[in-house]
C-alpha positions as CSV (number, residue, x, y, z in Angstrom):
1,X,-5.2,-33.2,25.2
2,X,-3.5,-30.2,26.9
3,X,-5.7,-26.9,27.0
4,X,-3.1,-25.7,24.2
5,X,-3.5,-28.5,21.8
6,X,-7.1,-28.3,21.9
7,X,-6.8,-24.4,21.8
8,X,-4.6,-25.0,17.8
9,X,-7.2,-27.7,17.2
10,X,-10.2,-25.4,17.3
11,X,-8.6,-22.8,15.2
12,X,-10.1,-23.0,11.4
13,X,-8.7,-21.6,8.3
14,X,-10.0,-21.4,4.9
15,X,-9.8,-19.8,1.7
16,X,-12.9,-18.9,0.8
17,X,-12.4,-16.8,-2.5
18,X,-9.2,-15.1,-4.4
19,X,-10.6,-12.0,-7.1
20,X,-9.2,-9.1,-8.4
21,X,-10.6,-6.5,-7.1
22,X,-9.8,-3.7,-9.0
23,X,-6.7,-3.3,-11.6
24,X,-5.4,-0.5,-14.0
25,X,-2.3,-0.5,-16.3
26,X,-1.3,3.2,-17.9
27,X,1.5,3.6,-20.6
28,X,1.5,7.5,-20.6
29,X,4.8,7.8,-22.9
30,X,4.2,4.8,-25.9
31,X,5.5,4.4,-28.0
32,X,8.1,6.4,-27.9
33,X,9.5,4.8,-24.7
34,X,9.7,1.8,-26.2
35,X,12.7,3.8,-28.5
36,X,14.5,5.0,-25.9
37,X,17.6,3.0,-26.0
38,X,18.2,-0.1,-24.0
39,X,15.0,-1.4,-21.0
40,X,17.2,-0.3,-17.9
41,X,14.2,1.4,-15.6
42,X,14.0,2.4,-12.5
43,X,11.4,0.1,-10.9
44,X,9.4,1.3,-8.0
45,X,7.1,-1.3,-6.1
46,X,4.8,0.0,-3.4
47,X,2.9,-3.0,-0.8
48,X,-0.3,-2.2,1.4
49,X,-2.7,-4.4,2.7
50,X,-5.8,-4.4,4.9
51,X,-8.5,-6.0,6.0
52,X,-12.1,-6.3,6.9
53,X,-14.8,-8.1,8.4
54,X,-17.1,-8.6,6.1
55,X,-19.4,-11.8,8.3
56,X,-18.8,-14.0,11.1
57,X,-15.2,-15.3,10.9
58,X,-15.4,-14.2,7.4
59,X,-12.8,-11.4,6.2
60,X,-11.7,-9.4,3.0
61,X,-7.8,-9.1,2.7
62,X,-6.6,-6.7,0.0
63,X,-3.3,-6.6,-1.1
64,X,-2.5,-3.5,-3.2
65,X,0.6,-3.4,-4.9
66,X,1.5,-0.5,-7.2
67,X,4.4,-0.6,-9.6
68,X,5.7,2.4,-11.4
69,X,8.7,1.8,-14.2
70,X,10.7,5.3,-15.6
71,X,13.1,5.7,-18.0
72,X,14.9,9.1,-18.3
73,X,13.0,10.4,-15.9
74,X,9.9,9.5,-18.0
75,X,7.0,7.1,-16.8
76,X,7.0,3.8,-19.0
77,X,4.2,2.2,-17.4
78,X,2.2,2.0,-13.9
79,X,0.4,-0.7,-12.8
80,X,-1.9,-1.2,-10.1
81,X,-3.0,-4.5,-8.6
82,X,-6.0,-4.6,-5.9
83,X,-5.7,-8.6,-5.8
84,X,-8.3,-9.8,-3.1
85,X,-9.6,-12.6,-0.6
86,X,-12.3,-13.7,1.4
87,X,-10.5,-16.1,4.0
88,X,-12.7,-17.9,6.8
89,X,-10.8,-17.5,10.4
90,X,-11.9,-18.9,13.6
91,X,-10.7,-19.9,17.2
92,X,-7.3,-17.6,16.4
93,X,-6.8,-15.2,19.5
94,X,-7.1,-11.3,18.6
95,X,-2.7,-10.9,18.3
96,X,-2.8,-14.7,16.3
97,X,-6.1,-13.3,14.0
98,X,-4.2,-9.7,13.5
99,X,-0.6,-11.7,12.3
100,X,-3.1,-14.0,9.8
101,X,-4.6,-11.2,8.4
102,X,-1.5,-8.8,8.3
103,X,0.6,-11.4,7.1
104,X,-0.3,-14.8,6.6
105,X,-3.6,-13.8,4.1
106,X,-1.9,-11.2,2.0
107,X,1.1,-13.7,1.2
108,X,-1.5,-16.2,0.4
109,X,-2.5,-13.4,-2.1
110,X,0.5,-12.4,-3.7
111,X,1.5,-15.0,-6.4
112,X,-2.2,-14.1,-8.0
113,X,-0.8,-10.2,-7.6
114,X,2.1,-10.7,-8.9
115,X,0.9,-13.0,-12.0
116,X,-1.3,-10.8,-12.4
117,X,1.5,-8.0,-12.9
118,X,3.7,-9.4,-15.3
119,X,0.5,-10.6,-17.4
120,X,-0.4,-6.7,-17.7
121,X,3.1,-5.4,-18.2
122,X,4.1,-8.1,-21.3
123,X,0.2,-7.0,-22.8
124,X,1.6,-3.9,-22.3
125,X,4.7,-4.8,-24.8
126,X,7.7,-4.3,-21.9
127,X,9.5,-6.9,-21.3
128,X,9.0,-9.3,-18.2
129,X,8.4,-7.9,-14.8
130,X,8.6,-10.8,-12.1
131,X,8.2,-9.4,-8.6
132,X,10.8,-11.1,-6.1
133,X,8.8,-12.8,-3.0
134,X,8.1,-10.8,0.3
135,X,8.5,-11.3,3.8
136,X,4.8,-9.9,4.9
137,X,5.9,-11.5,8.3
138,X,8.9,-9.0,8.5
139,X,6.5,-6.2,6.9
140,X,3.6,-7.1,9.2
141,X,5.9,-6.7,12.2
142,X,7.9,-3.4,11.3
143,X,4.2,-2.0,10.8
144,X,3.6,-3.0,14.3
145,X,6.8,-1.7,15.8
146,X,6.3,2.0,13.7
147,X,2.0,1.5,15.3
148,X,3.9,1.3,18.5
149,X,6.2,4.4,18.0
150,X,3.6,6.6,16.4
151,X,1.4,5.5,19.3
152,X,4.2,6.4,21.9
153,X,5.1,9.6,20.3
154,X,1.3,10.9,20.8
155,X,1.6,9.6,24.4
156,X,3.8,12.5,25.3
């Protein structure tokens, strides 16, 4: 077995638990938005995640999405997902452990946020609202590449 092999062999990864952390849905103009002519709104969605270390090789990964809906300039709703998950890494190197947890984790997360979403929104009576899948791979690294620049432009 080459040093490499055994190197991906050691590395462990496990779900340990997937919660919701914390969650909040706001209506603020009911039910008169709800008369307003025909649902066309203007649908903001806002991504963050992070991370901790919270044992040995153990680690909470929050994913926070925030979705705000307006119509004629009013809000219709806002809804905030904190959807959460204690994952179990080990044997990753530090730039393999940082793309797991900026990436790999919160995707793992986000069909429970985004279920979790459109369950609030319909209670909420608006019609469906079915976020469209995200590259956090693509996120993780334009993160990294504006780190970089942020970190450059201090340098000088």
């Amino acid at each position: 077995m080459t040093e490499e092999n055994q190197q991906v062999a050691e590395q462990q990864f496990a779900i340990q638990k997937i919660y919701l952390k914390d969650v909040s849905f706001e209506a603020p103009n009911s039910p008169s938005v709800f008369a307003d002519g025909e649902w066309k709104p203007d649908i903001n969605v806002q991504i963050n995640s992070s991370h901790q270390a919270v044992g040995q090789n153990i680690y909470e990964v929050l994913l926070n999405i925030t979705v705000t809906a307006k119509k004629n300039e009013k809000t219709a709703f806002l809804v905030e997902v904190k959807q959460a998950g204690l994952f179990m890494l080990s044997g990753f190197p530090k730039e393999n452990l940082e793309g797991m947890l900026g990436a790999y984790c919160p995707e793992a997360l986000f069909p429970f946020a985004r279920e979790a979403i459109a369950d609030f929104v319909n209670k909420g009576g608006f019609p469906s609202l079915l976020l469209s899948p995200i590259n956090f791979n693509a996120l993780f690294m334009q993160q990294k590449q504006q780190q970089a620049a942020a970190a450059q432009g201090t340098a000088h």
